[in-house]
C-alpha positions in Angstrom: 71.0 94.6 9.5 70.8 91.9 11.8 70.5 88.2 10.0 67.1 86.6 10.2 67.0 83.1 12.0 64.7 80.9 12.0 62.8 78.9 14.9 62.4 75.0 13.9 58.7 73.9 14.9 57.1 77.6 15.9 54.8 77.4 13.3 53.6 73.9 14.1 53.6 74.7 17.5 51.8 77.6 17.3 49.5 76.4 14.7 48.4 73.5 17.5 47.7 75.9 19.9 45.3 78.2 17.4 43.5 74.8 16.6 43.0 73.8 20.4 41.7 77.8 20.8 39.5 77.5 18.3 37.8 74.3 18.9 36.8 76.1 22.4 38.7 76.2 25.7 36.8 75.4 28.5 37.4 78.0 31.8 39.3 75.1 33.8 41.9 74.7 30.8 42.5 78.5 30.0 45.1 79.4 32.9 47.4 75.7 31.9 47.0 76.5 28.2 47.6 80.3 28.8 50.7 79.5 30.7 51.7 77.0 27.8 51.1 80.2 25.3 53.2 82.0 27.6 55.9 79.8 28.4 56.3 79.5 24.4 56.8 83.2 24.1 59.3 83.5 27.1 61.4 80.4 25.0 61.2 82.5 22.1 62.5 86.1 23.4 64.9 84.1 25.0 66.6 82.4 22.0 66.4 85.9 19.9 67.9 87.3 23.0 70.8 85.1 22.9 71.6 85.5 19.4 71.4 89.3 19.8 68.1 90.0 17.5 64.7 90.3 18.1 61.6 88.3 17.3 60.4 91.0 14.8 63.6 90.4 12.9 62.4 86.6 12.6 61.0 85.1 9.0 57.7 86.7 8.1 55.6 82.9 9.4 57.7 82.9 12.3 57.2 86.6 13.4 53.3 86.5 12.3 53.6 83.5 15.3 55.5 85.0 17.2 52.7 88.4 17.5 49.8 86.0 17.7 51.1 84.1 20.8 51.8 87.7 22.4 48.5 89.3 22.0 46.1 86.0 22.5 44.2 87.4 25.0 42.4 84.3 26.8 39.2 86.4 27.5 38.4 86.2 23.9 38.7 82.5 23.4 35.9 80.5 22.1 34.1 78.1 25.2 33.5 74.7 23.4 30.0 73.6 22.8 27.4 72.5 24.9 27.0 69.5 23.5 30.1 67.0 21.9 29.7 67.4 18.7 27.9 63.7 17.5 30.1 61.2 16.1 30.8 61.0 12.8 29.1 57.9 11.3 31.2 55.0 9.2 30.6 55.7 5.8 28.5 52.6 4.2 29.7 50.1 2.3 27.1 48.2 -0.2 29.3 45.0 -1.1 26.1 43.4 -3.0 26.5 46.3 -5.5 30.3 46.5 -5.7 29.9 42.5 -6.1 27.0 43.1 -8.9 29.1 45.7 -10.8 31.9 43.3 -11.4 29.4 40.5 -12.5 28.3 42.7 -14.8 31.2 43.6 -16.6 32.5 40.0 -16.5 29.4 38.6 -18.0 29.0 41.4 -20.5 32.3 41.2 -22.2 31.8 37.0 -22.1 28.3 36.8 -23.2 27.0 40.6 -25.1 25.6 39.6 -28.5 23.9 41.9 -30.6 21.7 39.6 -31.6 17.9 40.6 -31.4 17.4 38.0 -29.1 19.7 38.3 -26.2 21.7 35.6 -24.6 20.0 34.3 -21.4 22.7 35.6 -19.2 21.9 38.8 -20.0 18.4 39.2 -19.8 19.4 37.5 -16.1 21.9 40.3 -15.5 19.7 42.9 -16.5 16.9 41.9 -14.2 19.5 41.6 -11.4 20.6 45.4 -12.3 17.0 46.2 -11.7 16.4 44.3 -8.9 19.4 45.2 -6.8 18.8 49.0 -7.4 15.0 49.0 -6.5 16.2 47.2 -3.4 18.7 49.3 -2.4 16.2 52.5 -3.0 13.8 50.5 -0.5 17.0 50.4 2.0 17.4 54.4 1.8 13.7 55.5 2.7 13.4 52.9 5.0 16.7 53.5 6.8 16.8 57.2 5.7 20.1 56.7 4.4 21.3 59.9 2.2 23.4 59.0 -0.9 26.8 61.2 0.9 26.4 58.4 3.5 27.8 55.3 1.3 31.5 55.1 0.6 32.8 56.6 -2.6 32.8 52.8 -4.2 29.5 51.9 -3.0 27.6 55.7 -4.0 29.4 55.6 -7.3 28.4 52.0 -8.1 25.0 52.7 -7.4 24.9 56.1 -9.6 26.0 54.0 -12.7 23.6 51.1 -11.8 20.9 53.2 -11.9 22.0 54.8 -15.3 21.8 51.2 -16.6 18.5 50.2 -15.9 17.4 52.3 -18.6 16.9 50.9 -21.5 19.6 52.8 -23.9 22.3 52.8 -21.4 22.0 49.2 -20.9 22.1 48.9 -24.8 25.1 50.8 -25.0 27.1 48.9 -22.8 26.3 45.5 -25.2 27.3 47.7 -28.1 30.4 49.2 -27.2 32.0 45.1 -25.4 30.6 43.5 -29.1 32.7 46.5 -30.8 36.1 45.7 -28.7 35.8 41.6 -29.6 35.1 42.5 -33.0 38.0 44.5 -33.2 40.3 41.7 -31.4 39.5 39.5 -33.6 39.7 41.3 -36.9 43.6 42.0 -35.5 43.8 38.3 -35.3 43.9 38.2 -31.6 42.1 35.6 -29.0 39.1 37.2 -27.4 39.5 34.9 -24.4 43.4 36.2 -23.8 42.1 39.5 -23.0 39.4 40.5 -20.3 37.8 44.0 -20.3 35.9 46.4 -18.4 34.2 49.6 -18.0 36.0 51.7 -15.2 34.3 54.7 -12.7 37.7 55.9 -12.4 39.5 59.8 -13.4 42.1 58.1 -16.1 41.4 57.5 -19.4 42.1 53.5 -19.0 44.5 51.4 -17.7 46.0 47.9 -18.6 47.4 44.8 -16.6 49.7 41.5 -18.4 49.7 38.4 -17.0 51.7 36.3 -18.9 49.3 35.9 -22.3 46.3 37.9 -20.5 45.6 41.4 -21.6 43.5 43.0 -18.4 41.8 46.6 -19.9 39.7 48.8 -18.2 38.3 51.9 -19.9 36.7 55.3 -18.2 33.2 54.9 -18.7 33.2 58.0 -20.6 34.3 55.8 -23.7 30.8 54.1 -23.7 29.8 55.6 -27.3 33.0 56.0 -28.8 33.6 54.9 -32.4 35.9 51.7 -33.4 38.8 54.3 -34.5 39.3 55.2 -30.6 39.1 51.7 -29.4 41.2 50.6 -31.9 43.7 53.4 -30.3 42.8 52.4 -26.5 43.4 48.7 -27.9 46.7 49.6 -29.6 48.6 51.1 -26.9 47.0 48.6 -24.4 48.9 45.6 -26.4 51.9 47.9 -26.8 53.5 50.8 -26.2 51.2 54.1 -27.5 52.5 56.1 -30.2 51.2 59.8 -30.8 48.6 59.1 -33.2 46.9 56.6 -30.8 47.4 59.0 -28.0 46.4 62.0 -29.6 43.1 59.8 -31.1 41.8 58.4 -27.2 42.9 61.8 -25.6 41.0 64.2 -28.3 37.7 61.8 -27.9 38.0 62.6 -24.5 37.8 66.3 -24.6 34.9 66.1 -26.9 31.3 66.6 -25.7 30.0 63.0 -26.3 32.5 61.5 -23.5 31.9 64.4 -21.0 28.3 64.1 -21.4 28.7 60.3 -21.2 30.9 60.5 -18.2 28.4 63.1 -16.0 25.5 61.1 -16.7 27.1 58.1 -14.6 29.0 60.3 -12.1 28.0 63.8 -11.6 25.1 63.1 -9.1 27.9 61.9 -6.8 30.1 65.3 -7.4 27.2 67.3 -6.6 26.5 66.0 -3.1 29.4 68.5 -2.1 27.3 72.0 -2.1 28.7 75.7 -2.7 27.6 76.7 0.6 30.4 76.2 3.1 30.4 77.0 6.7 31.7 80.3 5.7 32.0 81.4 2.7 29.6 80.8 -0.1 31.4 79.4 -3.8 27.7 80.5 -5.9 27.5 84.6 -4.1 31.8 84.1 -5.5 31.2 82.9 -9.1 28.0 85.6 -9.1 30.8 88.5 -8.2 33.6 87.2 -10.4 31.2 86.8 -13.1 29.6 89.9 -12.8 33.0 91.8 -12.5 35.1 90.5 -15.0 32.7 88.8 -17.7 29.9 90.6 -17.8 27.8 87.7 -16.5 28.0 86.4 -19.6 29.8 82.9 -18.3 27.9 80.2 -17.7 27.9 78.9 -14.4 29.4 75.5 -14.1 28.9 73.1 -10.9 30.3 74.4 -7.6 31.6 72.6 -4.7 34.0 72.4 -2.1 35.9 69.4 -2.4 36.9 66.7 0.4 40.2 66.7 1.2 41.8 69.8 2.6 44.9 70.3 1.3 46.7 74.1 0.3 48.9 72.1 -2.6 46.2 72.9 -4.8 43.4 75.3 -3.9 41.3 74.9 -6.9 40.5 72.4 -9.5 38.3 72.8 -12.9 36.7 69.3 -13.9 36.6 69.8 -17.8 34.8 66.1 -17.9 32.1 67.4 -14.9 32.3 71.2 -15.9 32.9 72.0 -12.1 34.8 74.1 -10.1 36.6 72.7 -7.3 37.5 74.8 -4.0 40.0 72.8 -1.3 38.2 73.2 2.0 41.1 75.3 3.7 39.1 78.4 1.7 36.1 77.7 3.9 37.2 79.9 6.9 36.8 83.4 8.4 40.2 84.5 8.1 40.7 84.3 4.1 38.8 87.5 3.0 36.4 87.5 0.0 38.7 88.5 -2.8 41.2 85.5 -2.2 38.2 83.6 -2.3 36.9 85.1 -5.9 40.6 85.1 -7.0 40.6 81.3 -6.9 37.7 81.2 -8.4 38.2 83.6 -11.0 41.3 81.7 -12.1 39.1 78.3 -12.5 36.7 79.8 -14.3 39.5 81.5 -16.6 40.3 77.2 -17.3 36.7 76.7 -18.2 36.9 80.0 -20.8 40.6 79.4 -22.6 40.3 75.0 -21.8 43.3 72.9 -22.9 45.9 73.5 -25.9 48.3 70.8 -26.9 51.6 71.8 -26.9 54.3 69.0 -28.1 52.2 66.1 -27.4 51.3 67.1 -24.0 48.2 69.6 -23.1 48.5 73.0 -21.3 46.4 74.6 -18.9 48.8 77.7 -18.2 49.4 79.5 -21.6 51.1 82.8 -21.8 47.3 84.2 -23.1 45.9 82.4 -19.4 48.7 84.0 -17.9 48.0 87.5 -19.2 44.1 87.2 -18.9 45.0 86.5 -15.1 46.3 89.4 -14.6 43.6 91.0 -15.2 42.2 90.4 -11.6 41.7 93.4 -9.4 44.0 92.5 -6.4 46.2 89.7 -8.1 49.4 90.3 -6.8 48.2 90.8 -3.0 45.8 87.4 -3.5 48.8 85.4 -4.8 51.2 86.6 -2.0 48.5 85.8 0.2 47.5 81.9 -0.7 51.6 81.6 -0.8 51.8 82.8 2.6 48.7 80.8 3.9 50.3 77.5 2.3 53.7 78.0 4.1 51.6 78.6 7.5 49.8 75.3 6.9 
């Protein structure tokens, strides 16, 4: 049998070409890109040819090329558009927000009493919360500026901003800063060695020493949580975590109250990615998958193709957000449906068996996921075919 080689930069080469085809070839380029197809080909039957094989006895990516660059025909290539496609606007940054969002946490954990009478700073702060978000609605109608325009920073920002100007939220963000000073000083510690913050980030919190400073930031999701879990997050801030604090912050964060929490200041910027893609639609997928293997009975969680294309990962589940996350690379006319629903069907199998812990450490991938996987119509041919499409890409 003869040995399989393999051809350095085919797939990437070939892989350029299939982009520049499908973004449209214009009848002037066809002949000088048809020759470059071509001339690729020829270079290929004529290493195979010295090393006594033939291109069909090339790796499986290579020879899949290797048969697309021979049958291209050029009279089926795509003609680009009429008209260039617009330019893609700079997303907007809003550094008055970004600027007010740090003033706010600075002057909350300095001045938050829970006194019935406020400190003046705060009743200032607060007004500036509602000021600065009743402006910046003003700035969207009158500019018609859609929320997926703003950078990440800046649309985030804004989403929790506007969460605080009611009344409650606002209320809970003096509660939970008195609760972390009260607990600093009851350990004996100097409130004004440590600094702290609420956090729109994906981690749980995060820490920085400086010398005597202690610099802690915390999810936002921990905006109700009781003085045991601070007293955790606190603990393993000043030092280094031990289980029990561990196990006390992570639990909390699993539980409703903090997912709840946590979609109420972010969610509205997660859901400006919609299940319809340009080809393939995630809701008509989950309705399928649902239908097939559940008996409908699942709820639906939020759906949405997510911003970065990447075939490292080609679905998510957001416990925190309750949504299902589909990498972009999905969105095209060459994966068929049931790879699609595959994907899908194993995210929604996260949402249905969640997390266990498992020495300290929480898994996604039991041996009862595992087996419920399985259970999936065409498994075996979707797997080989995602593993295939990731080594092509």
């Amino acid at each position: 049998m003869p040995t399989e080689l393999h051809i350095q930069g085919l797939v990437r080469a070939c892989r350029n070409l299939r982009n520049t085809i499908q973004a449209g070839v214009s009848p002037a380029m066809r002949r000088p890109l048809y020759e470059k197809v071509r001339a690729l080909v020829n270079e290929v039957n004529d290493f195979c040819a010295s090393q006594g094989t033939s291109p069909m006895h090339l790796p499986r990516p290579s020879r899949e090329t290797y048969v697309f660059l021979a049958t291209t025909d050029p009279a089926t290539w795509p003609v680009p558009p009429q008209k260039a496609a617009a330019k893609k606007d700079t997303p907007l940054r809003l550094p008055k927000l970004l600027q007010i969002w740090r003033e706010l946490n600075d002057k909350m954990w300095r001045f938050a009493t829970l006194s019935d009478r406020p400190s003046p700073v705060i009743i200032a702060l607060q007004r500036t919360i509602v000021r600065a978000v009743y402006e910046t609605n003003l700035q969207e109608r009158a500019q018609q500026l859609e929320m997926a325009a703003l950078t990440p920073a800046s649309r985030a920002v804004l989403i929790a901003l506007r969460r605080l100007t009611e009344p409650a939220a606002f209320q809970a963000m003096i509660a939970a800063n008195c609760l972390l000073r009260q607990i600093i000083t009851d350990q004996g510690l100097n409130p004004n060695h440590v600094s702290f913050s609420f956090a729109l980030m994906r981690s749980l919190w995060a820490s920085k020493r400086r010398f005597e400073h202690l610099r802690l930031r915390a999810n936002i999701g921990y905006l109700h949580a009781p003085r045991p879990v601070w007293e955790a997050i606190l603990g393993a801030a000043i030092q280094r975590p031990d289980p029990t604090q561990r196990e006390r912050y992570t639990r909390y964060s699993q539980e409703e109250t903090y997912r709840t929490c946590q979609a109420r200041f972010t969610l509205d910027a997660a859901l400006l990615h919609l299940p319809q893609g340009a080809c393939h639609d995630l809701e008509a997928s989950f309705q399928r998958v649902n239908l097939r293997y559940f008996d409908g009975q699942v709820e639906r969680p939020h759906l949405a193709w997510g911003s970065r294309t990447t075939t490292k990962k080609f679905g998510h589940f957001d416990f925190t957000r309750n949504q299902i996350v589909v990498s972009p690379c999905l969105d095209a006319p060459e994966v068929p449906l049931a790879v699609l629903d595959f994907v899908v069907f194993h995210e929604l199998l996260h949402k249905i068996h969640g997390l266990t812990r498992h020495n300290g450490r929480n898994r996604a991938h039991t041996p009862a996921f595992r087996k419920d996987e399985r259970r999936f119509a065409t498994y075996a041919e979707a797997e080989a075919w995602l593993s295939r499409f990731a080594q092509q890409h």
